[in-house]
C-alpha positions in Angstrom: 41.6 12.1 -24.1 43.0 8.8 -24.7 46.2 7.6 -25.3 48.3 4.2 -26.4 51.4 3.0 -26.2 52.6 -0.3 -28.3 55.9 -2.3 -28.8 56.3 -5.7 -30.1 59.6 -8.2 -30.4 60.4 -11.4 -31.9 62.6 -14.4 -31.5 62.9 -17.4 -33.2 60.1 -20.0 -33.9 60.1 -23.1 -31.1 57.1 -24.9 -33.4 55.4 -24.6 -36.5 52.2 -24.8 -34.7 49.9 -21.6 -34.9 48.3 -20.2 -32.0 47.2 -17.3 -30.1 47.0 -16.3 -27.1 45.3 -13.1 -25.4 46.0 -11.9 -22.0 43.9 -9.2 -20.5 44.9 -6.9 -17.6 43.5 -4.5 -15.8 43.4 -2.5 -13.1 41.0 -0.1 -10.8 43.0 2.5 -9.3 41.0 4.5 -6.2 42.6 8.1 -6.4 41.3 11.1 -5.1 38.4 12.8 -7.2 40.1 16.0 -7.6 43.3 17.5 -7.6 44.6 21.1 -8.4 48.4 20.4 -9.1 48.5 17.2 -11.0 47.0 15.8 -14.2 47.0 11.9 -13.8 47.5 9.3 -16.3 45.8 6.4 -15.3 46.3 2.9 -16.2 43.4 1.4 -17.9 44.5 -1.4 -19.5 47.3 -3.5 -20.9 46.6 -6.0 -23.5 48.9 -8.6 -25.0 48.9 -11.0 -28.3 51.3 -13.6 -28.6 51.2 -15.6 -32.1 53.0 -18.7 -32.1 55.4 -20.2 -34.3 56.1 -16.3 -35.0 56.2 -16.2 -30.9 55.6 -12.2 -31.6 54.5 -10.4 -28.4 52.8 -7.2 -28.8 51.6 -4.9 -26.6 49.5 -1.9 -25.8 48.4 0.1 -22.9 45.9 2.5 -22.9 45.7 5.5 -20.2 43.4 8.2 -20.1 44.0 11.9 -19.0 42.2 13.0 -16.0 41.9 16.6 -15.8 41.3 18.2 -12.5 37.6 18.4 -11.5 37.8 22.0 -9.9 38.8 23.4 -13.6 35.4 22.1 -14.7 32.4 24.9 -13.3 29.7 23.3 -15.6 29.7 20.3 -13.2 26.6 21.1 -10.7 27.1 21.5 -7.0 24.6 18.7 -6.6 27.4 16.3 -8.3 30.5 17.1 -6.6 28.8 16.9 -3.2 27.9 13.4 -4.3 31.0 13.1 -5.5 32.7 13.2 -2.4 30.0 11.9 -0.2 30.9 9.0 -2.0 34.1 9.2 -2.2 34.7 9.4 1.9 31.9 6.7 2.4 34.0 4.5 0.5 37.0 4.8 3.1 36.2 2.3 6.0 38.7 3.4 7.8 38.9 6.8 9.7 42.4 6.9 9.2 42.1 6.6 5.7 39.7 9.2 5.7 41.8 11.9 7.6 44.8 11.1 5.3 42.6 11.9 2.8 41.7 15.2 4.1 45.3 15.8 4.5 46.1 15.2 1.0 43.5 18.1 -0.3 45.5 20.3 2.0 48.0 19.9 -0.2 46.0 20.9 -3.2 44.4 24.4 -1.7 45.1 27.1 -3.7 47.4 29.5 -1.2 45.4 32.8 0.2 46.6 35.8 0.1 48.3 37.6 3.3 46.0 40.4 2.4 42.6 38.0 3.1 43.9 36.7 6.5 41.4 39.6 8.3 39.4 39.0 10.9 36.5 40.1 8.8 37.2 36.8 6.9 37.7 34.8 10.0 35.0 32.1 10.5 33.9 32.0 13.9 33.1 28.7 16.4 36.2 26.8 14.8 39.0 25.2 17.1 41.3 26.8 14.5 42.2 29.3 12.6 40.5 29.7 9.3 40.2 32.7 7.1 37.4 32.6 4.2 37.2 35.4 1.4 34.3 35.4 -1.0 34.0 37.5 -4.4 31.5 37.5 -7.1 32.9 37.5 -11.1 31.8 39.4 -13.8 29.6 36.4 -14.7 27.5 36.4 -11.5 29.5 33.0 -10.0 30.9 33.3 -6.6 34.4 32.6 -5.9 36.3 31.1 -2.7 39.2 31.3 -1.4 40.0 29.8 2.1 42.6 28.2 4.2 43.9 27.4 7.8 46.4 27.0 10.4 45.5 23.2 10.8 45.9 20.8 8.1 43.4 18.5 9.1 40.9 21.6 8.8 42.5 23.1 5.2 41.8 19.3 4.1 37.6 20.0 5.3 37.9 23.8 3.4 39.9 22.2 0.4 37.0 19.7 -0.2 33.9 23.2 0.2 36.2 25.1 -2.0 36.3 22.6 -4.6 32.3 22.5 -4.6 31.6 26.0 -4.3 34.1 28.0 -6.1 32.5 28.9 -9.6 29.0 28.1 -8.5 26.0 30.5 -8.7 25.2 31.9 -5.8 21.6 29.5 -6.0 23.8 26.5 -5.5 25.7 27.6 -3.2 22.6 28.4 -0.7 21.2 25.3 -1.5 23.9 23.3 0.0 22.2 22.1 3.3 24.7 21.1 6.5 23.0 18.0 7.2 24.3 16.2 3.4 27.8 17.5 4.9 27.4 14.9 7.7 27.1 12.4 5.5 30.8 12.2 4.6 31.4 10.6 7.7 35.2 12.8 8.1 37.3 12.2 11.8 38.7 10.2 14.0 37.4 8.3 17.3 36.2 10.6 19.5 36.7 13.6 17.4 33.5 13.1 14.9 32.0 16.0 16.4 34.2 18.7 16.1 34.9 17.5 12.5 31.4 17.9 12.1 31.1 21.0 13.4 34.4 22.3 11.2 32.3 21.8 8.0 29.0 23.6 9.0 31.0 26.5 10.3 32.9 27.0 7.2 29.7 26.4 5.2 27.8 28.8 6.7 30.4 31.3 6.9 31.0 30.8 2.7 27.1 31.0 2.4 26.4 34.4 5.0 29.1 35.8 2.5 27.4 35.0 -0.7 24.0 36.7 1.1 25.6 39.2 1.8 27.2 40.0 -1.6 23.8 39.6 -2.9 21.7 41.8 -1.2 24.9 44.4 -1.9 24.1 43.5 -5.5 20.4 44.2 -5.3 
């Protein structure tokens, strides 16, 4: 959905010469590819006409809405883990990369005190994590996760985001080798990182099993 914005003012002629003049400017803003709070209006473009000896200066701006990815479930699995593959390959730095992963903490949808079991604990992690798996009325499973580290909410954040609303198909699919690819942690840390996404992963996939064969 687009948008546009104009105002233009006047002054006084300097010349009675005609011209016109077009500046262009634009602008590539990275921002993260999804976010569960926020709508962003991004800036596109800004484009300005200036006619001389009127010396009238309009301009307009055009932004376009970007709606959260995670409200989208017709987008396949396939994409949003390319999505983000991308997305993290393009952060050089590792810093970069963990604020990243601290930034979707932020935008985890809170679990419920209910769902913090240890029948939804996911084991081999350094931390805490809970994971709760449902099927809807329309045979798509849904996620809900979260942690007592941000670093690791950031990791679950990212799976959630991929898997919640996906068929239970996808979700199997997903292997942990394309989750290496992301390239997530810090100097000396890589591992554990590593190991943080195919614990969760597994743990949201032995839970879609098993609400499958309860289903057969």
């Amino acid at each position: 959905m687009n948008s546009a914005t104009a105002f233009k003012t006047s002054t006084p002629p300097p010349t009675t010469t005609r011209r016109r003049t077009t500046l262009i400017l634009s602008s590539f803003i990275k921002q993260p590819i999804f976010n569960t709070k926020n709508i962003h209006l991004t800036l596109k473009s800004l484009k300005c006409f200036v006619d001389i000896p009127n010396l009238s200066v309009s301009c307009s701006s055009t932004t376009t809405r970007t709606d959260s990815p995670i409200e989208s479930e017709e987008e396949r699995v396939a994409n949003k883990l390319q999505r983000l593959v991308f997305e993290f390959r393009s952060l050089t730095e590792p810093i970069d990369r963990v604020k990243r992963l601290l930034h979707y903490a932020e935008t985890l949808p809170p679990l419920n005190e209910s769902a913090r079991v240890e029948a939804n604990r996911v084991t081999g992690c350094t931390t805490q994590v809970w994971v709760e798996a449902k099927m809807d009325e329309f045979g798509r499973m849904r996620f809900g996760a979260d942690s007592d580290s941000q670093i690791t909410k950031g990791f679950i954040s990212c799976l959630v985001w991929m898997l919640d609303g996906a068929y239970p198909d996808e979700v199997l699919t997903v292997k942990t080798e394309d989750l290496t690819d992301m390239n997530v942690g810090i100097h000396g840390k890589e591992k554990s990182r590593v190991n943080t996404w195919r614990n969760v992963l597994a743990a949201m996939q032995d839970r879609t099993s098993n609400i499958l064969s309860r289903w057969k």
